[in-house]
C-alpha positions in Angstrom: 10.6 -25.0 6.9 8.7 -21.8 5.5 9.6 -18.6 7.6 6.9 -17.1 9.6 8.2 -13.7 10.3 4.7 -12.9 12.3 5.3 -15.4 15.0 9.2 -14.8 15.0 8.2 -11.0 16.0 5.5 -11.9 18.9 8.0 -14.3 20.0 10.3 -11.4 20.5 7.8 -8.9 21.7 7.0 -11.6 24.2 10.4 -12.3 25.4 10.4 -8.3 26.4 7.3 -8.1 27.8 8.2 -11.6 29.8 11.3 -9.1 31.1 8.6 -6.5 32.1 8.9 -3.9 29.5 7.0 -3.8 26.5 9.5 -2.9 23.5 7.8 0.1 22.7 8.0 1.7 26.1 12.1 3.5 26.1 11.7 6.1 28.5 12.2 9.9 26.1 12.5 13.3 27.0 10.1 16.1 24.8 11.1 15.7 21.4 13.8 13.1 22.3 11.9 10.0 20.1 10.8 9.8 16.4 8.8 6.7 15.3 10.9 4.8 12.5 10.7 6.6 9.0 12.3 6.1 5.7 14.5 8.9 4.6 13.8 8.8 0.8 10.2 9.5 1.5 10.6 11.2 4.7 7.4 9.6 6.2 7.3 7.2 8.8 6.9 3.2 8.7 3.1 2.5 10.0 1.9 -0.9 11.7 3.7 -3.7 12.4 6.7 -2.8 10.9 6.7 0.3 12.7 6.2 -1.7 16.1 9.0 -4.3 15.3 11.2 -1.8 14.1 11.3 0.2 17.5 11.6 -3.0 19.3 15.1 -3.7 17.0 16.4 -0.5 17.7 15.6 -0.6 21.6 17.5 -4.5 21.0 20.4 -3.3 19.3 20.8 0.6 20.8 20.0 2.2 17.7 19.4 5.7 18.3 18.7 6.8 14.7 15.0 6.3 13.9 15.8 6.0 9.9 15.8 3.0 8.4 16.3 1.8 4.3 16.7 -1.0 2.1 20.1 -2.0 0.8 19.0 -0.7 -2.7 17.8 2.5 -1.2 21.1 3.0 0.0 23.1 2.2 -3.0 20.9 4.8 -5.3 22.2 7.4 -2.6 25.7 6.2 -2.9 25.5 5.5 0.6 27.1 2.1 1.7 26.2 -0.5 4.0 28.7 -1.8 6.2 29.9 -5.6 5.9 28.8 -7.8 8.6 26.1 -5.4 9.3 22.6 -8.1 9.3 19.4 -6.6 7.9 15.9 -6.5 9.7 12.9 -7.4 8.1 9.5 -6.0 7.2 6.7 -7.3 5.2 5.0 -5.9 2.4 1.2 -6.5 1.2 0.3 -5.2 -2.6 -2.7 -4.3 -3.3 -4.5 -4.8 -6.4 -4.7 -2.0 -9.1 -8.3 -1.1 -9.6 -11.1 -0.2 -7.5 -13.3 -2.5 -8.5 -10.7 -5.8 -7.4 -10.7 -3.6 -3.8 -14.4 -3.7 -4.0 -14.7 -7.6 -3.8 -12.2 -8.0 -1.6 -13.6 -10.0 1.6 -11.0 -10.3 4.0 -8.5 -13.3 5.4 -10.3 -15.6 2.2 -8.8 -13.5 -0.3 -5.2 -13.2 0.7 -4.3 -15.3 -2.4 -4.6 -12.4 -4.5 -2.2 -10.3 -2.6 1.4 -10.2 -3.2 3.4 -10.7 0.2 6.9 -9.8 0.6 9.6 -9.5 3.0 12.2 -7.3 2.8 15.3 -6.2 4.6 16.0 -2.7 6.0 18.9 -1.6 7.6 19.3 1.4 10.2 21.2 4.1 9.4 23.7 3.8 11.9 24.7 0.4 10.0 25.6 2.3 6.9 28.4 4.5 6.0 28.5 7.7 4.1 25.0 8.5 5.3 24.4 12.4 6.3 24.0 13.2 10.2 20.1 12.8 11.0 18.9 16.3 12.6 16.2 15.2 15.4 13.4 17.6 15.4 14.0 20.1 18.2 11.1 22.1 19.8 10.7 23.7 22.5 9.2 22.1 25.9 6.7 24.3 25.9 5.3 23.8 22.2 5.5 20.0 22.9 2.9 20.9 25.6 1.1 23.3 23.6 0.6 19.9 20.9 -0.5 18.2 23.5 -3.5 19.8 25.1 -4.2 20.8 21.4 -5.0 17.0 21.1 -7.0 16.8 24.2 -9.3 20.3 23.8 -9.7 19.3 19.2 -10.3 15.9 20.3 -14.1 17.3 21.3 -14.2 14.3 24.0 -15.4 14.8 27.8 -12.8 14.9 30.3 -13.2 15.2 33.8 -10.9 15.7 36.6 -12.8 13.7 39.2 -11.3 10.8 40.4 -8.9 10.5 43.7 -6.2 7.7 42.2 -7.5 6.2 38.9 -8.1 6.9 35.3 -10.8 5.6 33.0 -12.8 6.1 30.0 -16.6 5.3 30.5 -17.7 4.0 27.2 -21.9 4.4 28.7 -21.4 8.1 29.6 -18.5 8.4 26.6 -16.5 10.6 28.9 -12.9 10.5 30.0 -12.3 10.4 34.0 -9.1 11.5 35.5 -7.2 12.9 39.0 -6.8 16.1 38.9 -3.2 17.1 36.9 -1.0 17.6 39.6 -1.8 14.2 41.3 0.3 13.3 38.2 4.5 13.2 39.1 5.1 14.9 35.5 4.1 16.4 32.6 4.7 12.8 30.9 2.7 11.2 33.9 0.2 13.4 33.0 -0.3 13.4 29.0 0.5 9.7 28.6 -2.4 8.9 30.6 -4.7 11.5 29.0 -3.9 10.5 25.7 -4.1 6.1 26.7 -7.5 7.2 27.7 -8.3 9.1 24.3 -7.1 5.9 22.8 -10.2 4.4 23.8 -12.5 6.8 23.2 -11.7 6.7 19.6 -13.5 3.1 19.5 -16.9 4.0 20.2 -19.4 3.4 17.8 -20.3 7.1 16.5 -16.1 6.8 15.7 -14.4 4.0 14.8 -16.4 1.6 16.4 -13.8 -0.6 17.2 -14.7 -4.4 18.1 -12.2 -4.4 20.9 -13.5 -1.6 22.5 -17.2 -2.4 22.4 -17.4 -6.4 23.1 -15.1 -5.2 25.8 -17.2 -6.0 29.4 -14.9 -6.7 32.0 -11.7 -6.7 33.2 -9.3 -9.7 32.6 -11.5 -10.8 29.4 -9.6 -11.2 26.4 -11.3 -8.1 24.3 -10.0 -6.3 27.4 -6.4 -7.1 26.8 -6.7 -6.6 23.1 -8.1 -3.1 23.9 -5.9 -2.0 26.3 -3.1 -2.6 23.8 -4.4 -0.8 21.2 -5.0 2.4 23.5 -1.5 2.0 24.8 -0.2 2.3 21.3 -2.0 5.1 20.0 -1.0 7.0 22.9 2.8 6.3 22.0 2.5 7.1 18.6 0.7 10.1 19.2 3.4 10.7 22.1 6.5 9.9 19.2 4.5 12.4 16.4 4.2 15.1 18.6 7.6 15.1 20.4 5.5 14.5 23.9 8.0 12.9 27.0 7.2 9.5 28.1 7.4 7.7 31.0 7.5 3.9 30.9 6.8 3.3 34.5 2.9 4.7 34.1 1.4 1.9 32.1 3.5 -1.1 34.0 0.1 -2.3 34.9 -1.1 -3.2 31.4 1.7 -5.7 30.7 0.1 -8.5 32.1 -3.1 -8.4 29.5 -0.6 -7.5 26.6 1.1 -10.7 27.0 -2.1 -12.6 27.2 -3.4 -11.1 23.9 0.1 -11.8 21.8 0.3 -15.3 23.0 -3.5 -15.9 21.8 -2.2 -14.9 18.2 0.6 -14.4 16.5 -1.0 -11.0 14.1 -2.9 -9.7 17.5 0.4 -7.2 17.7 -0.4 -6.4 13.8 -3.7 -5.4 14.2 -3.5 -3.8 17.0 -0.6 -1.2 15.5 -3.3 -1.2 12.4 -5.8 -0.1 15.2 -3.5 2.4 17.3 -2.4 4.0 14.0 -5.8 4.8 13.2 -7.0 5.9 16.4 -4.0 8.1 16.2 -4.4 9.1 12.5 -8.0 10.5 13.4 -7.2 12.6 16.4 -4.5 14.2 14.6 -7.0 14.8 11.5 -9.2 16.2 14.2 -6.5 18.6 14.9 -6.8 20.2 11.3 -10.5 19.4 10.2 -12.7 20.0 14.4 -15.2 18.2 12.7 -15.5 14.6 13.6 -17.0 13.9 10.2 -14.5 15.9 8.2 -11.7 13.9 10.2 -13.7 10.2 10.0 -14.0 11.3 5.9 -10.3 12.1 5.8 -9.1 8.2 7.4 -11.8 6.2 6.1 -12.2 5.3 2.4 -12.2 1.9 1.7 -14.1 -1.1 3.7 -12.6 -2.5 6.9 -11.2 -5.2 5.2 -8.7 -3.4 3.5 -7.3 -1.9 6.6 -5.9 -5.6 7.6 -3.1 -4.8 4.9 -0.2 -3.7 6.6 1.5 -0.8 5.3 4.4 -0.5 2.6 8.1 -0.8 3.4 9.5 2.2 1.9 8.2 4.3 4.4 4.9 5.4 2.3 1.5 4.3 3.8 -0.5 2.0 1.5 -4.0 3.3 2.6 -6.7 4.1 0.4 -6.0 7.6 -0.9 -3.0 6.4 -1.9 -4.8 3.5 -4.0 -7.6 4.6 -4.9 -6.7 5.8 -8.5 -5.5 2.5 -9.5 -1.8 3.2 -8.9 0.3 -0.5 -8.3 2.4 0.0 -5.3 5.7 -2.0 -5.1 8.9 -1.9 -3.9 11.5 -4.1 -5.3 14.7 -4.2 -4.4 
């Protein structure tokens, strides 16, 4: 029987969220959690593989975020250890001109992509591999990132609610208790930033689907949403070095679960979504300007984006495609 790595990873991400913790959610300390990167390019996996690659390393107790392929390691003289089993990724190519992108129209055209899976294996499976040297800031520049992401963001937020937190998508305004109703600084900014998740959907932004046929609570565009803002939060969280706490978004595990077992890719769009969301309110960081920011994420139709990303570590988005170059990673 044909391998279906896609359903073999929801099955997992279920199982942990059937436990009560969703994979993704290891409690860190400021600047104690990196999202998983490839060394060799010193850029982090994106997507999926990014999601399934965290829940491994929470599995297995991996505290090294870097992970390679076997080939990788053997160009660095670097060895991996026998016994030692590999996790895999996939890998979409894309095709080498513009004009094959162009006519591209979505789950119908597959055929014309190459799909791979490869193996990667953490670094603290191989031997002869340098230390890794976490990044180490200070607490307060980890707080200084993240109210830079709230205040460059440009969204509404108001401090005006007693016990709950909310993004209004009519008013397009965030809604929160005041900050020290909030037990920490993680309490605090994991919240915030779930809540920014959202309001990256809107229409005059990404105009995400889940966000805007979204109309109650329970319904399954709710769930799908709520997982997407949850994401973006921990990436942004694991970019900027910001403390989590686990315990603050218990209450969403209920509509995850509901969402994976709908669909098998639900948790590989949803990354595709989160990493987005996240991508623009970092590019809103450097650019202020919504449209400088949308232009700097968004160059290719929608369709593209249901690619997943490469393994090596580089992201296969559409600047990195656009001039034609054929990205592949072989082993």
């Amino acid at each position: 029987m044909k391998r279906d790595l896609r359903q073999e990873i929801t099955d997992d991400i279920i199982a942990a969220l059937e436990k009560g913790v969703a994979p993704w959610q290891k409690p860190w300390q400021a600047g104690a959690f990196e999202m998983p990167l490839n060394p060799t390019s010193g850029k982090p996996y994106r997507g999926g593989n990014a999601i399934h690659l965290m829940l491994t390393s929470v599995r297995k107790g991996f505290e090294d975020p870097r992970w390679i392929t076997y080939r990788q390691a053997h160009e660095n003289e670097w060895q991996v250890r026998k016994g030692e089993k590999g996790t895999q990724i996939e890998f979409w190519q894309f095709p080498k001109t513009a004009d094959d992108r162009r006519e591209f129209r979505g789950d119908s055209d597959r055929e014309r992509f190459i799909y791979r899976v490869y193996t990667v294996f953490n670094a603290s499976q191989i031997e002869g591999m340098p230390a890794h040297e976490p990044r180490i800031r200070q607490e307060w520049q980890v707080m200084q990132d993240a109210e830079t992401i709230l205040r460059n963001s440009g969204a509404r937020i108001y401090y005006d609610q007693p016990d709950q937190a909310f993004y209004s998508r009519s008013s397009d305004s965030i809604h929160l208790p005041v900050r020290v109703a909030f037990k920490s600084a993680g309490d605090f900014y994991g919240t915030a930033l779930h809540e920014l998740g959202h309001w990256t959907g809107h229409p005059i932004r990404l105009n995400r689907e889940t966000l805007n046929e979204s109309y109650r609570f329970g319904d399954l565009a709710y769930a799908k949403e709520e997982l997407r803002a949850e994401l973006t939060s921990v990436f942004l969280m694991a970019e900027r070095g910001i403390p989590h706490n686990p315990d603050s978004h218990a209450a969403y595990l209920g509509s995850w679960l509901k969402a994976l077992r709908e669909d098998k890719n639900e948790i590989f769009r949803a990354a595709r979504d989160a990493h987005r969301a996240a991508d623009l309110l970092i590019a809103l960081e450097l650019h202020k300007s919504l449209d400088q920011a949308l232009a700097n994420i968004i160059g290719v139709p929608e369709a593209m984006n249901t690619i997943p990303d490469c393994p090596d570590g580089r992201s296969v988005s559409p600047i990195t495609t656009q001039h034609g170059h054929n990205i592949e990673i072989e082993l």
